[in-house]
C-alpha positions as CSV (number, residue, x, y, z in Angstrom):
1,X,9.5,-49.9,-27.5
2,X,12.3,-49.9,-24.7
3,X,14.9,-49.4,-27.6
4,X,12.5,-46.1,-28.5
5,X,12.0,-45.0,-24.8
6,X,14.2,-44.1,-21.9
7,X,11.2,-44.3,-19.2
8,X,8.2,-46.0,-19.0
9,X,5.7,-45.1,-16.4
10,X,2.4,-47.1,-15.9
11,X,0.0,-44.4,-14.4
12,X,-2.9,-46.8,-12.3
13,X,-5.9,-45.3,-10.9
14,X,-5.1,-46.0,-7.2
15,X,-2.1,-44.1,-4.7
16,X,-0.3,-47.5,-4.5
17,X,-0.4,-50.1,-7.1
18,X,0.0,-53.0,-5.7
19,X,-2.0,-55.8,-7.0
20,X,-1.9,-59.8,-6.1
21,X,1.2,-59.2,-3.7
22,X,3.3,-58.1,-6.6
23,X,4.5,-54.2,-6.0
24,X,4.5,-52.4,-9.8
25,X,6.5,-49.4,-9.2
26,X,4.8,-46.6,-10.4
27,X,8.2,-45.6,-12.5
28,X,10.3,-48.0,-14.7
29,X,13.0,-45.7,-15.7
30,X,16.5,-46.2,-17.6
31,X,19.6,-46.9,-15.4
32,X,23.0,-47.6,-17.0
33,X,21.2,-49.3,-19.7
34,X,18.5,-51.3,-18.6
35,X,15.2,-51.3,-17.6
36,X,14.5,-52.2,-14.0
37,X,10.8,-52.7,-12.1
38,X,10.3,-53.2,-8.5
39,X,9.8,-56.9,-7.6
40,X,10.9,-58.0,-11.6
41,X,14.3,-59.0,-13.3
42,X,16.5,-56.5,-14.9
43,X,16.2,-56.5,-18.6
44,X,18.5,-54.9,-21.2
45,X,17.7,-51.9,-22.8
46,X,18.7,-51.1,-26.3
47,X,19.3,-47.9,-28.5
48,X,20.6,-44.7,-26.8
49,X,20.5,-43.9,-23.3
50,X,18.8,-40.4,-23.1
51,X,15.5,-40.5,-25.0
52,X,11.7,-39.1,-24.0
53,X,9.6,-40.8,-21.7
54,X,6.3,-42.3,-22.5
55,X,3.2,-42.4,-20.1
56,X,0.8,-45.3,-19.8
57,X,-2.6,-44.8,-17.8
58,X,-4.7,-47.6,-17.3
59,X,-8.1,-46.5,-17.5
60,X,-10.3,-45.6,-14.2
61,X,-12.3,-48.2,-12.6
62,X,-13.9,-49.3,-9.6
63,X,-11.6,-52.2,-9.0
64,X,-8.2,-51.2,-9.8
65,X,-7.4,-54.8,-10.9
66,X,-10.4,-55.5,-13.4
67,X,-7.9,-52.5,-14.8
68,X,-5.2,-55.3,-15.7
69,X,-5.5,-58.7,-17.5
70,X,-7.3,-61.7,-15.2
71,X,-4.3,-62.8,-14.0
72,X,-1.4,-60.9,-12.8
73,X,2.0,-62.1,-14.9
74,X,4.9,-63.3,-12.9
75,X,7.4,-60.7,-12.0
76,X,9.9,-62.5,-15.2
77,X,7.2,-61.9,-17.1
78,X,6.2,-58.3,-16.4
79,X,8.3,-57.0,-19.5
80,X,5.9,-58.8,-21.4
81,X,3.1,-57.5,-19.9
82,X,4.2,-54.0,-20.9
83,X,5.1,-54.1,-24.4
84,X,2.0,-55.5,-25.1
85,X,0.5,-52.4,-23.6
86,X,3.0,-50.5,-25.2
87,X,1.9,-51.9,-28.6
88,X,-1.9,-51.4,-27.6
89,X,-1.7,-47.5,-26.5
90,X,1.3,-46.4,-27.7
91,X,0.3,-44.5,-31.8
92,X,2.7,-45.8,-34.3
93,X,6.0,-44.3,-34.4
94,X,7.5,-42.5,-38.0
95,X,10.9,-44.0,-39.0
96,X,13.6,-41.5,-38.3
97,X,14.9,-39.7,-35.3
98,X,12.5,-40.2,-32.4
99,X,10.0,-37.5,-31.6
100,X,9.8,-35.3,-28.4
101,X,7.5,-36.2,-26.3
102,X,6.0,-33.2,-24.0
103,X,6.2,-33.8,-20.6
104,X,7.9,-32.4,-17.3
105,X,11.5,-31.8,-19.3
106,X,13.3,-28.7,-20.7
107,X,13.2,-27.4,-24.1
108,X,16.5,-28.4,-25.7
109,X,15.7,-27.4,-29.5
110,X,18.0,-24.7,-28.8
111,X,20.4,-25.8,-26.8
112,X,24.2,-25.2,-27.6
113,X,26.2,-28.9,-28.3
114,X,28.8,-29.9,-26.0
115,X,28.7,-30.3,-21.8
116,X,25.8,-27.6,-21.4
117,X,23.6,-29.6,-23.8
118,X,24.6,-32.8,-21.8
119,X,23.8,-31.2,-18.7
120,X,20.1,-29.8,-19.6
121,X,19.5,-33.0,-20.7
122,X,20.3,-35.0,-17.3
123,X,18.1,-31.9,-15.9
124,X,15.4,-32.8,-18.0
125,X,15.4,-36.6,-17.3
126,X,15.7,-36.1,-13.2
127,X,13.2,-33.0,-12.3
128,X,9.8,-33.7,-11.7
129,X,8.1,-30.8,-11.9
130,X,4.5,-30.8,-10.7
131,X,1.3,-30.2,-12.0
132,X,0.2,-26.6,-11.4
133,X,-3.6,-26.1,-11.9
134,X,-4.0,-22.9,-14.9
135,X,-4.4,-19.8,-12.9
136,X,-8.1,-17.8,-13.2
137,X,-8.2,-15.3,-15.8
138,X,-7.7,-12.1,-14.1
139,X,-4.8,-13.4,-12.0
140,X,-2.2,-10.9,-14.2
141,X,-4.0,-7.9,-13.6
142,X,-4.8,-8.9,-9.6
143,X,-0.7,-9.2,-9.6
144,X,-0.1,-5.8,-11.3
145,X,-2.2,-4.3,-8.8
146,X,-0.7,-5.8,-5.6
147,X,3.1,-5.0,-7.1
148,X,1.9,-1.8,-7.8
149,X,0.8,-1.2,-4.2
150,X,3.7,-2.2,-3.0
151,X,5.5,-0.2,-5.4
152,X,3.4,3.2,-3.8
153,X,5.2,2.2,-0.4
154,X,8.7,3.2,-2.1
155,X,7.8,7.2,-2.0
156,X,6.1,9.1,1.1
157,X,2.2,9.7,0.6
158,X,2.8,13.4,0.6
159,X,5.5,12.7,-2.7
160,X,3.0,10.2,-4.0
161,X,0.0,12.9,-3.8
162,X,2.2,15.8,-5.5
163,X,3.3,13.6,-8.2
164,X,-0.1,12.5,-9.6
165,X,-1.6,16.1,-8.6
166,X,0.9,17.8,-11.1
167,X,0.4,14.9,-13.7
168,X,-3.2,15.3,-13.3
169,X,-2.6,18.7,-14.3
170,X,-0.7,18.7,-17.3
171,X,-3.2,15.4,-18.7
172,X,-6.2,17.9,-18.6
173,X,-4.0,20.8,-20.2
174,X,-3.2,17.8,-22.6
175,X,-6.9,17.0,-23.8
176,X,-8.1,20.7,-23.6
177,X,-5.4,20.7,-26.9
178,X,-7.7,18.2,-28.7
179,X,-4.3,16.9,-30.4
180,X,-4.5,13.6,-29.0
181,X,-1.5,13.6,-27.0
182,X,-1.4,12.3,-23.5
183,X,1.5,11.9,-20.8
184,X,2.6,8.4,-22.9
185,X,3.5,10.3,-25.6
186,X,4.0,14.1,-24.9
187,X,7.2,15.5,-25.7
188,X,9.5,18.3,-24.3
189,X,8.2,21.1,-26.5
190,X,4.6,19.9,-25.2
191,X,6.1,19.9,-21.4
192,X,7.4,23.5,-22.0
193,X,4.6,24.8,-23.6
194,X,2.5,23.9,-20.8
195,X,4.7,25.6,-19.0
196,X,4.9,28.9,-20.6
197,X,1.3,29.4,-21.6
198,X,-0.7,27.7,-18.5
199,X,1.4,26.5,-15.1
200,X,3.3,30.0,-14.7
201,X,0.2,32.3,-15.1
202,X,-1.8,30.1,-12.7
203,X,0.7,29.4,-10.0
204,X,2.0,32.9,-9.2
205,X,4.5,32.7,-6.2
206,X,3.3,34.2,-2.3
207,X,5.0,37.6,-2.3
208,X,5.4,38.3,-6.0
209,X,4.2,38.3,-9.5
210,X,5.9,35.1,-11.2
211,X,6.6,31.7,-9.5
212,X,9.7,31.3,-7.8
213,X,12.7,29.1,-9.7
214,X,11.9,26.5,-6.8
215,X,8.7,25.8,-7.5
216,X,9.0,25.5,-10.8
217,X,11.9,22.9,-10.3
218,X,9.4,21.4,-7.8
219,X,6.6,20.9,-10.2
220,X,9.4,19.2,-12.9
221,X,10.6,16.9,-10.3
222,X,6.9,15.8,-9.1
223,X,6.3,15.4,-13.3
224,X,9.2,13.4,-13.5
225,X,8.6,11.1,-10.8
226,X,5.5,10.6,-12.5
227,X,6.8,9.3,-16.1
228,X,9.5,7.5,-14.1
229,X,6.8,5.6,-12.7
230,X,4.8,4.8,-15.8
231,X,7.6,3.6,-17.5
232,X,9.5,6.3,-19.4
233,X,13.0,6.2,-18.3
234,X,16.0,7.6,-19.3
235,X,16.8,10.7,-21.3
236,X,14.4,11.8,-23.8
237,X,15.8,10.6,-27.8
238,X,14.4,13.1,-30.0
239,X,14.8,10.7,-32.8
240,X,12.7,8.0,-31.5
241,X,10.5,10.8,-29.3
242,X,10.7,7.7,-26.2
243,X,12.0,8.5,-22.5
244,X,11.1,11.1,-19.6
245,X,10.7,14.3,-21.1
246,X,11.6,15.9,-17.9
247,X,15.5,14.3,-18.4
248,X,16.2,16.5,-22.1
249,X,18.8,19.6,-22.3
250,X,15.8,21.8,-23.5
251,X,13.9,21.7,-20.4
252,X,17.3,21.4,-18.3
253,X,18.3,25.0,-20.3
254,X,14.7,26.6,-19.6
255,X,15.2,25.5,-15.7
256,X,18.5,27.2,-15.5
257,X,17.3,30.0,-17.6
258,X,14.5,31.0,-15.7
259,X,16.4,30.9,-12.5
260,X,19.1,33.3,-14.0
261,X,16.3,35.6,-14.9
262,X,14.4,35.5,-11.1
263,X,17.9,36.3,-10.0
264,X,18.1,39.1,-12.1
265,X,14.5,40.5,-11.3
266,X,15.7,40.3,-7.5
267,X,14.4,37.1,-6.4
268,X,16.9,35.4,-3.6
269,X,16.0,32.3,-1.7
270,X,16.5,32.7,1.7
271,X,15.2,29.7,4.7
272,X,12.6,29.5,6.9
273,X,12.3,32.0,9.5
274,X,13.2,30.8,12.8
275,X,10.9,29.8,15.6
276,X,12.4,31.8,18.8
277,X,13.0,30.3,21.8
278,X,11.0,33.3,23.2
279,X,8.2,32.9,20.4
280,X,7.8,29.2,21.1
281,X,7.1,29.5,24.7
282,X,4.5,32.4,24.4
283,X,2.8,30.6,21.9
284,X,3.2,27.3,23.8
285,X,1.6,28.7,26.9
286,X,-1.6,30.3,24.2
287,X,-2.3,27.0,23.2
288,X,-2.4,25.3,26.7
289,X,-4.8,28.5,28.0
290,X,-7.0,27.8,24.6
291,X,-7.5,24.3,25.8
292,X,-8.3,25.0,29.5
293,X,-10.9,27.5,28.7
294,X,-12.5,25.2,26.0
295,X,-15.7,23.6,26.5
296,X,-16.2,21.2,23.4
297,X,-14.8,18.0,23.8
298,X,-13.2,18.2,20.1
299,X,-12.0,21.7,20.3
300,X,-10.2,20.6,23.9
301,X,-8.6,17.4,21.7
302,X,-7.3,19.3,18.9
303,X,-5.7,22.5,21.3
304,X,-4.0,20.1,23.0
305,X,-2.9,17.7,19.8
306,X,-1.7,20.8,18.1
307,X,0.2,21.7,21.5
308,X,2.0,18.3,21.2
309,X,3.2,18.8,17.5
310,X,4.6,22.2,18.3
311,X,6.5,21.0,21.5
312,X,7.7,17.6,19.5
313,X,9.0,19.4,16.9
314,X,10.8,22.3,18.9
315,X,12.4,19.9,20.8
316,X,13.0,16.8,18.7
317,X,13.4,19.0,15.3
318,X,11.7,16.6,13.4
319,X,10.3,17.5,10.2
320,X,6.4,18.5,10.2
321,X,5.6,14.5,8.0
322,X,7.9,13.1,10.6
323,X,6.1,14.5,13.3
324,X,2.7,13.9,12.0
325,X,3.3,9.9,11.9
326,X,4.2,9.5,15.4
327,X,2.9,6.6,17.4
328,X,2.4,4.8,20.8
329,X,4.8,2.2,18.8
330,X,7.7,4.5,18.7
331,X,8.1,5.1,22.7
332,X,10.3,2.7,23.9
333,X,11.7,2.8,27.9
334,X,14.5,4.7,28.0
335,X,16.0,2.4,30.2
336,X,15.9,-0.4,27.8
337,X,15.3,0.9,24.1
338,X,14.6,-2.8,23.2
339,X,11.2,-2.5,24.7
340,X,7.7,-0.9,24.8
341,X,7.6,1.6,27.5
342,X,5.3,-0.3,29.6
343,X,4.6,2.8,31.5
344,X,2.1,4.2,28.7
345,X,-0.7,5.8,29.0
346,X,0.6,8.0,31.9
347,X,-1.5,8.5,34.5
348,X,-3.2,12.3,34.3
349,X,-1.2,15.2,35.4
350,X,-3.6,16.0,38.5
351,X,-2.7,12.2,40.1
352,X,0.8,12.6,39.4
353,X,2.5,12.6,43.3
354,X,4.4,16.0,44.1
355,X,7.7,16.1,42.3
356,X,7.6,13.4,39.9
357,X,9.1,13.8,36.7
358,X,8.8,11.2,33.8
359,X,11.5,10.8,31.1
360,X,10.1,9.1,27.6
361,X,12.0,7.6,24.5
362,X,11.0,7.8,21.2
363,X,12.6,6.0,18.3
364,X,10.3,6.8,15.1
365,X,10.8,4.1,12.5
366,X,11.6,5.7,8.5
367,X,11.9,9.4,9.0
368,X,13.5,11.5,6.0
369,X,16.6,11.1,7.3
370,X,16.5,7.5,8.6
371,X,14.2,5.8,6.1
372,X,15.0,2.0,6.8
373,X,15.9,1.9,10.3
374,X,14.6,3.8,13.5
375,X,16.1,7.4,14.1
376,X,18.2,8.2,16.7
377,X,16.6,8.0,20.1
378,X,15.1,11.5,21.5
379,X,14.8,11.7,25.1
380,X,12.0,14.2,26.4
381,X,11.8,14.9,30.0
382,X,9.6,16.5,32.3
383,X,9.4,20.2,32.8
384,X,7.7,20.9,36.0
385,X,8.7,25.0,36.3
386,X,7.0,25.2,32.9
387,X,4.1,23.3,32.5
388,X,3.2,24.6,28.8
389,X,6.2,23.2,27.7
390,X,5.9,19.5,29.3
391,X,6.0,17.8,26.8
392,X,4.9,14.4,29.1
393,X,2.3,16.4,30.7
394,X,0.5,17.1,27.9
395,X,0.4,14.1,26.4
396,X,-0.6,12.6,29.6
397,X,-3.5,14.9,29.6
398,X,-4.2,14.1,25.8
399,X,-4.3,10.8,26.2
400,X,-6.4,10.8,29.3
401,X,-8.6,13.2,27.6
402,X,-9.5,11.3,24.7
403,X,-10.5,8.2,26.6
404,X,-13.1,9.8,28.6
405,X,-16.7,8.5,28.1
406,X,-17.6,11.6,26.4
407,X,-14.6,11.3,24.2
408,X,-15.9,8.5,21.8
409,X,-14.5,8.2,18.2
410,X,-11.0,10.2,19.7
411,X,-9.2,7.5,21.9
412,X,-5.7,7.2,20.7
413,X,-4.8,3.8,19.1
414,X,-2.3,4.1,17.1
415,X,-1.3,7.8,15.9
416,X,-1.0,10.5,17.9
417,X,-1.8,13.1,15.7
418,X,-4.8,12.3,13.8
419,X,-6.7,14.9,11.3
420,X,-10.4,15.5,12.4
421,X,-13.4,13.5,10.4
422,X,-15.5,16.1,7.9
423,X,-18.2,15.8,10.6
424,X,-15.3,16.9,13.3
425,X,-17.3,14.0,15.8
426,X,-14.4,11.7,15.3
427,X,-10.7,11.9,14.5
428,X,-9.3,9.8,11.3
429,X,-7.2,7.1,11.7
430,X,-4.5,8.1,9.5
431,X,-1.0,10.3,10.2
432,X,-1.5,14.2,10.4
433,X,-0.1,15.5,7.0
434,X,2.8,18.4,6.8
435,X,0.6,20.9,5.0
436,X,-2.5,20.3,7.9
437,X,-0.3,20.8,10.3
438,X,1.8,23.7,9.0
439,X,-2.1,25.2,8.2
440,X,-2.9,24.8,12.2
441,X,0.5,26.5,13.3
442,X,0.0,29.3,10.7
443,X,-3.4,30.0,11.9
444,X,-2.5,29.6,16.1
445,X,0.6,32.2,15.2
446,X,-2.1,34.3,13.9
447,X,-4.7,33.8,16.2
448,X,-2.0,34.9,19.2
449,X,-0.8,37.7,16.9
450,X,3.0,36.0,16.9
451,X,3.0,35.5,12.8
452,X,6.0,36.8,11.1
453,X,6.2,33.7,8.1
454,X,7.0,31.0,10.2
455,X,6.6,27.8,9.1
456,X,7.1,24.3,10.1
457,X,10.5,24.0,9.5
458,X,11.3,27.1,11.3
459,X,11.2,24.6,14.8
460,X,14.0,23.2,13.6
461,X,15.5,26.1,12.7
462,X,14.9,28.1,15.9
463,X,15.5,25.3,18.3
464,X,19.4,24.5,16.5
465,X,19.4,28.2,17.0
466,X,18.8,28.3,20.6
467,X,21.3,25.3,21.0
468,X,23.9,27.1,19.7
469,X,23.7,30.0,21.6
470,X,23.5,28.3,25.1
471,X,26.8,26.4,24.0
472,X,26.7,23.1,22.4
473,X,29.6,22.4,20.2
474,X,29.3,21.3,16.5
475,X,28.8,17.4,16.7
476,X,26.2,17.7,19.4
477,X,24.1,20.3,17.2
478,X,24.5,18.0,14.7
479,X,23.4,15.1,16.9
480,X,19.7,17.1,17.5
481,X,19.1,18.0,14.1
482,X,20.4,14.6,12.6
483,X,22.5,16.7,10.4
484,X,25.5,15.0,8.4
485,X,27.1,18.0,6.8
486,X,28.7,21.3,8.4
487,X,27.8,23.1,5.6
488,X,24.2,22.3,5.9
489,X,24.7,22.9,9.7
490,X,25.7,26.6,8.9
491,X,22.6,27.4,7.0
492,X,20.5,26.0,10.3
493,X,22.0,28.3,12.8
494,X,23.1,31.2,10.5
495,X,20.9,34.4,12.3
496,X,20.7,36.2,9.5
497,X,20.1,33.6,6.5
498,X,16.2,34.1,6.3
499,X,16.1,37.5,6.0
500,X,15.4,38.1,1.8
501,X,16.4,41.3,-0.1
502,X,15.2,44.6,1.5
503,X,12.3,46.4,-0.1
504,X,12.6,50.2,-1.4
């Protein structure tokens, strides 16, 4: 047995084997030849060195020696003791090469000859690998679903919400066909069908006829995105009809092609109109009158939320998602941008003594522009000669407004800028999306008779604007709208670059 085995391990049913005084260590492995055993003689060991290991368990009991013969062998005789075992237990080898044995070692079957075999197989005699109980049955699909959520944290909610909204789309369009083909296996000429015959005639553009060439690129990205994520990659082969559809010259060609043809028809992109510096305080001061004159508790708490966005985003010009997620978490003391500002909640505007002025810090963590780090700090100070435009003063207010006793359901937790419940009793606890709050500035603008097509980028727009004209230089206008390029710059505070082709 020892010449056919390069370990032999005697498994008994209790933590520590030791029985009569005489320590039998739970291994008796090979070393340079020989056989060794805790408290016995070395004894030689012939045949090859590296060969598989056999297990011997004695069986269970309630006295761990009525497991071994009456009485214990002397340590010179141990080896005797375990052949006989071996010859008892052990089933009857075939002549030939030795078999494998399965146990905690690597497989070596294919294994290339030379020093990397002879390294896996020193691997194989020294790891220990432990037992690992089998897993439940639905442990694969519980791990697909947590990767996948932590997958969804790679794109923004709003990117998320397009993508499956356009996929969603085009897989009804799909089965309506009765062809059998879903977004698995649909193909360009299915993608630009769809296109042609149903997404064009039911998604005309605002102020014309047809869609514009950005929206349609809009709805191929968000499709894109979508196959990306469900596992076709890569540019479509028409031979094997596998990879993103999207990524093919043919819909590439219809992309550019319709573009050239909205240019020729007179369409011209132009940006967002710009908020006015003049504009923004009118409509600033509408809001803050709106909430003084308000009665209902929620009506008061949404005035004054909606104030906050439109002062935030004039003068940090953050985008509209950006400014939707803020947080208590993001002010930091702008003394020591390290820490909380300890200062939070303010007190109320009406106990603040005469004269005093309170300067906040706010360091958002993964805006657009900064999405795995905090953006650069934005320091808003107090305005006391324009109260509408405070933007600590209202937020005091907010903040105090919400915790009231009547106030229940809108103290503020977490996010600032919270959409209302269905019920409007309570606000959610969840970020204010773009479009919600781009739908609540369209319909104030209105509602103060101040709409000419702003939107909620035109805050940036207006506010680099305004900058510019009062004197900052390049790198500080670049500095407040956490712009990189001067070219992209140019665009922001061009006058003139919103205005679109003039009608007959």
């Amino acid at each position: 047995a020892c010449g056919r085995y390069s370990e032999l391990r005697l498994v008994a049913p209790c933590p520590t084997p030791e029985f009569d005084g005489i320590c039998l260590s739970s291994q008796i492995r090979e070393f340079d030849g020989t056989v060794t055993a805790s408290g016995s003689a070395l004894v030689p060991m012939e045949g090859p060195a590296r060969l598989p290991v056999l297990d011997l368990s004695l069986s269970p009991a309630s006295d761990p020696v009525s497991s071994l013969p009456e009485a214990l062998p002397s340590s010179s005789s141990l080896v005797s003791l375990l052949a006989g075992l071996i010859q008892e237990r052990a089933p009857a080898l075939p002549l030939g090469p030795p078999p494998t044995v399965q146990g905690p070692s690597l497989d070596l079957s294919s294994a290339p000859q030379g020093f990397a075999e002879l390294h896996l197989r020193r691997l194989a005699m020294t790891s220990r690998v432990a037992p690992v109980a089998p897993p439940p049955v639905v442990f694969y699909q519980r791990g697909l679903e947590k990767a996948q959520a932590v997958m969804d944290q790679a794109l923004a909610d709003s990117t998320c919400e397009q993508q499956e909204a356009a996929a969603a789309e085009l897989q009804s369009w799909l089965s309506g066909m009765g062809a059998g083909i879903t977004l698995l296996d649909a193909s360009p000429e299915d993608l630009l069908v769809y296109l042609e015959e149903w997404w064009l005639p039911n998604h005309p553009g605002r102020k014309q006829e047809a869609a514009g060439p950005q929206a349609v690129k809009g709805v191929l990205s968000a499709l894109s995105g979508w196959f990306s994520q469900a596992g076709r990659v890569g540019p479509f082969d028409p031979v094997t009809r596998t990879g993103n559809p999207c990524e093919c010259p043919w819909v590439s060609d219809y992309r550019k092609g319709y573009t050239r043809l909205q240019m020729v028809g007179g369409y011209e992109e132009v940006s967002a109109v710009p908020m006015t510096k003049e504009k923004y305080s009118l409509l600033c001061q509408y809001l803050l009158d709106q909430a003084v004159s308000s009665t209902e508790v929620v009506d008061i708490l949404t005035l004054l939320r909606d104030l906050l966005c439109i002062q935030f985003m004039f003068q940090s010009t953050y985008r509209g998602y950006d400014v939707g997620k803020l947080a208590l978490g993001n002010f930091c003391h702008p003394d020591y941008p390290d820490r909380a500002d300890w200062r939070l909640p303010l007190p109320p505007p009406q106990e603040w003594p005469p004269g005093a002025t309170y300067w906040l810090c706010i360091l958002e963590r993964g805006t657009k522009t900064s999405c795995v780090q905090r953006a650069p700090a934005v320091y808003l100070q107090s305005n006391p000669t324009c109260p509408a435009q405070c933007f600590p003063r209202t937020l005091a207010l907010y903040v105090w407004r919400a915790c009231q006793p009547d106030a229940e359901g809108f103290q503020v937790a977490n996010y600032l800028f919270r959409p209302l419940q269905a019920n409007r009793l309570a606000f959610k606890e969840e970020p204010l999306s773009s479009a919600a709050l781009g739908a609540r500035v369209r319909r104030h603008l209105h509602a103060a008779g101040l709409y000419d097509g702003e939107t909620n980028h035109s805050f940036c727009r207006g506010a680099l604007q305004a900058a510019a004209q009062q004197g900052s230089d390049e790198s500080a206008l670049k500095a407040l709208g956490q712009i990189r390029s001067s070219a992209v710059l140019a665009r922001y505070t061009d006058p003139t670059h919103h205005v679109g082709p003039r009608k007959k």
